[in-house]
Backbone as JSON, one array per atom type, in Angstrom:
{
  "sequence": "XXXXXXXXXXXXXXXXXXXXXXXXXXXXXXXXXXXXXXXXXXXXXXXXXXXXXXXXXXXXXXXXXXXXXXXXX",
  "N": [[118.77, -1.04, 15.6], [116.53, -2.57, 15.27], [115.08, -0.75, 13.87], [115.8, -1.12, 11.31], [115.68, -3.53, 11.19], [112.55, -3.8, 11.33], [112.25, -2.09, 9.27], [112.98, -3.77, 6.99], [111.69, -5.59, 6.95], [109.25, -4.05, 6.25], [109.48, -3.46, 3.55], [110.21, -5.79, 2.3], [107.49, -7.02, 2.71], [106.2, -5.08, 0.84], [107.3, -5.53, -1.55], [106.4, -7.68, -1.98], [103.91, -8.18, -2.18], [100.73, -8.59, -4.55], [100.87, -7.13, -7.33], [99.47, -4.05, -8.68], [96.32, -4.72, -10.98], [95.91, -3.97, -14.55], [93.63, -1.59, -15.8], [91.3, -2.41, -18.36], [89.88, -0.53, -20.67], [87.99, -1.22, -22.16], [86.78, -3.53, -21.35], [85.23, -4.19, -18.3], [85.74, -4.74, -14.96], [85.3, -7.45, -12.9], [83.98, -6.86, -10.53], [82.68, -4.61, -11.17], [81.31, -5.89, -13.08], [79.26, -7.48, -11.61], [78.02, -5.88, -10.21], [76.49, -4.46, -12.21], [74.85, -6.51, -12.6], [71.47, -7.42, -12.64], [70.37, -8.97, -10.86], [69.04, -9.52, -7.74], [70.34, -11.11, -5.02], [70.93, -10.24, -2.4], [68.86, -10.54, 0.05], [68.66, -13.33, 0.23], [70.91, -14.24, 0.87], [70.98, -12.46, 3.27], [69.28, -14.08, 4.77], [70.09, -16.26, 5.09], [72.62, -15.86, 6.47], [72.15, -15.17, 8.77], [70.37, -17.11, 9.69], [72.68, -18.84, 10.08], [73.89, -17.63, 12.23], [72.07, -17.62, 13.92], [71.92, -20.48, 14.44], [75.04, -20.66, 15.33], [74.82, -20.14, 17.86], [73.39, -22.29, 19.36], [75.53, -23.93, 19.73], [76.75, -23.75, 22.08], [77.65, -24.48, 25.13], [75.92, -25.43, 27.99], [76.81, -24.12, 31.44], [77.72, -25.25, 34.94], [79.13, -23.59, 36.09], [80.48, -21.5, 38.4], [81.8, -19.45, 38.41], [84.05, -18.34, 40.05], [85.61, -20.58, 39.7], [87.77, -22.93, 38.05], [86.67, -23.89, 34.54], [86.66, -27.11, 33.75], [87.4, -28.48, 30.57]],
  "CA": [[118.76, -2.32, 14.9], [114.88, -3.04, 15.37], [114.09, 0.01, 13.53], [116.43, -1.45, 10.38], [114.75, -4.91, 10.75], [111.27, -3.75, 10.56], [112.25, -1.51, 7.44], [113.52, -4.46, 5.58], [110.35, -6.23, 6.85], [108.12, -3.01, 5.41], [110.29, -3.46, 2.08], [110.0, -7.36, 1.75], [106.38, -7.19, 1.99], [105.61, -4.12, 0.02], [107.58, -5.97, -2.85], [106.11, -9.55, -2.25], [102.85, -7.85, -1.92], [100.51, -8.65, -5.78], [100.6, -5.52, -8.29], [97.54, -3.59, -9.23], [96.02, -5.3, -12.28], [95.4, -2.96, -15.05], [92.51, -1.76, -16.41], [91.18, -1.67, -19.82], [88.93, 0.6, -21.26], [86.4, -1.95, -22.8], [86.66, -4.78, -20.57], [85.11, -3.91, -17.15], [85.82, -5.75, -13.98], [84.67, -8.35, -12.23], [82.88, -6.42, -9.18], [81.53, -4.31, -12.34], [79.69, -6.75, -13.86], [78.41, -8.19, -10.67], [77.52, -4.95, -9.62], [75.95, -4.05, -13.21], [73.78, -7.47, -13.03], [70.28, -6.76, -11.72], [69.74, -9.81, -9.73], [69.04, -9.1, -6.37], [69.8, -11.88, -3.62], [70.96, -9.92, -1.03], [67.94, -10.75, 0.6], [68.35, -15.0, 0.48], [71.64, -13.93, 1.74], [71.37, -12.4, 4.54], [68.55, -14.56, 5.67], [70.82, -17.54, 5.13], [73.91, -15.55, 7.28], [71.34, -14.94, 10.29], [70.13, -18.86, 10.2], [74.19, -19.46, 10.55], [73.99, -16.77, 13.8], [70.96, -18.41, 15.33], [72.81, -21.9, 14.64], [76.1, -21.1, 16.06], [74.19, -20.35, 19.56], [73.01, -23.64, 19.77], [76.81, -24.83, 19.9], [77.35, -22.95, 23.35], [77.35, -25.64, 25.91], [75.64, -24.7, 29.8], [78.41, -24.6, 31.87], [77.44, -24.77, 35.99], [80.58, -22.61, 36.86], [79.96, -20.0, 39.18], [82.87, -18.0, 37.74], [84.89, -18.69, 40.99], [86.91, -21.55, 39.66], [88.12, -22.93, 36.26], [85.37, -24.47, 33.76], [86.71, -28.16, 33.06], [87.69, -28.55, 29.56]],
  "C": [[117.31, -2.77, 14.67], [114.6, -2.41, 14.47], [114.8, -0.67, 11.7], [115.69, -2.43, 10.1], [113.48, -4.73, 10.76], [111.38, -2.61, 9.42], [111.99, -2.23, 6.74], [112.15, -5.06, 5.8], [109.14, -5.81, 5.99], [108.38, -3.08, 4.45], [109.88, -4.62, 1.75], [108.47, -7.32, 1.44], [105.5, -6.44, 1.24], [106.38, -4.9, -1.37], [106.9, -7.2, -2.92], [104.17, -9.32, -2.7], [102.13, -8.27, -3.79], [100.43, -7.02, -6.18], [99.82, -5.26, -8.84], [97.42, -4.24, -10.84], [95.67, -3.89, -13.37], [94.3, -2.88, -15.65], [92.38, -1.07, -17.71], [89.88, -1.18, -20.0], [87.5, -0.17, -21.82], [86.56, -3.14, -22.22], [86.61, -4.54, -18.98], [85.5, -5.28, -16.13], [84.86, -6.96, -13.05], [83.57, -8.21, -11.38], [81.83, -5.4, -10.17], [80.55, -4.74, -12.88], [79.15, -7.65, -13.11], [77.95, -7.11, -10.28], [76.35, -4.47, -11.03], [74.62, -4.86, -13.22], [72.27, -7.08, -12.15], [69.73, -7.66, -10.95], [70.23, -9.16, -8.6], [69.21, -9.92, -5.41], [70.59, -11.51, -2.69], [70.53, -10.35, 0.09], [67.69, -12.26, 1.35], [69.92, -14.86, 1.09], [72.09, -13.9, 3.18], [70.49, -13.02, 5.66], [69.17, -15.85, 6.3], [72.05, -17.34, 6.32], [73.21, -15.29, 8.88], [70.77, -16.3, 10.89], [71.36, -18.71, 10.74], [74.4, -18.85, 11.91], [73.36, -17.9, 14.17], [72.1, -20.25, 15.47], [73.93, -21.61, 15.41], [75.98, -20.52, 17.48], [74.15, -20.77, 20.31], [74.2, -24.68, 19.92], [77.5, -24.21, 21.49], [76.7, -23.82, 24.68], [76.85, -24.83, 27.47], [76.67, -24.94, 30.3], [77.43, -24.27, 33.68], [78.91, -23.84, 36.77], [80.0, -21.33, 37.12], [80.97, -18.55, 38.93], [83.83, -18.04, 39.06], [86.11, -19.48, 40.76], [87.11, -21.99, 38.13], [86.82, -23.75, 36.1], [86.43, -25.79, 33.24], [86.59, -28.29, 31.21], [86.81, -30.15, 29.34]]
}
């Protein structure tokens, strides 16, 4: 019976799932013509995604728990 109800499960969401878009011949895609463009900011990127590291650091509270007992919420 399990193996029936995760079939229908594998069925429901292979049909609910979206259907490949098609592609045409003279109208490239989206990641195409972001990939085609020659700006480069990778760079302001990933300097901007390494600020957001160092920042979410500074949200990590001291805690004096010796690891013995629970940490107070």
């Amino acid at each position: 019976m399990r193996t029936l109800r995760t079939a229908a499960f594998m069925v429901a969401a292979a049909l609910a799932s979206a259907p490949a878009t098609p592609v045409f011949a003279d109208q490239p895609s989206l990641t195409q013509e972001r990939e085609s463009s020659k700006q480069d900011n990778d760079l302001v990127w990933n300097i901007l995604g390494a600020l957001g590291v160092f920042g979410l650091f500074g949200l990590q509270r001291q805690s004096d728990n010796d690891g013995y007992t629970d940490d107070p919420i």
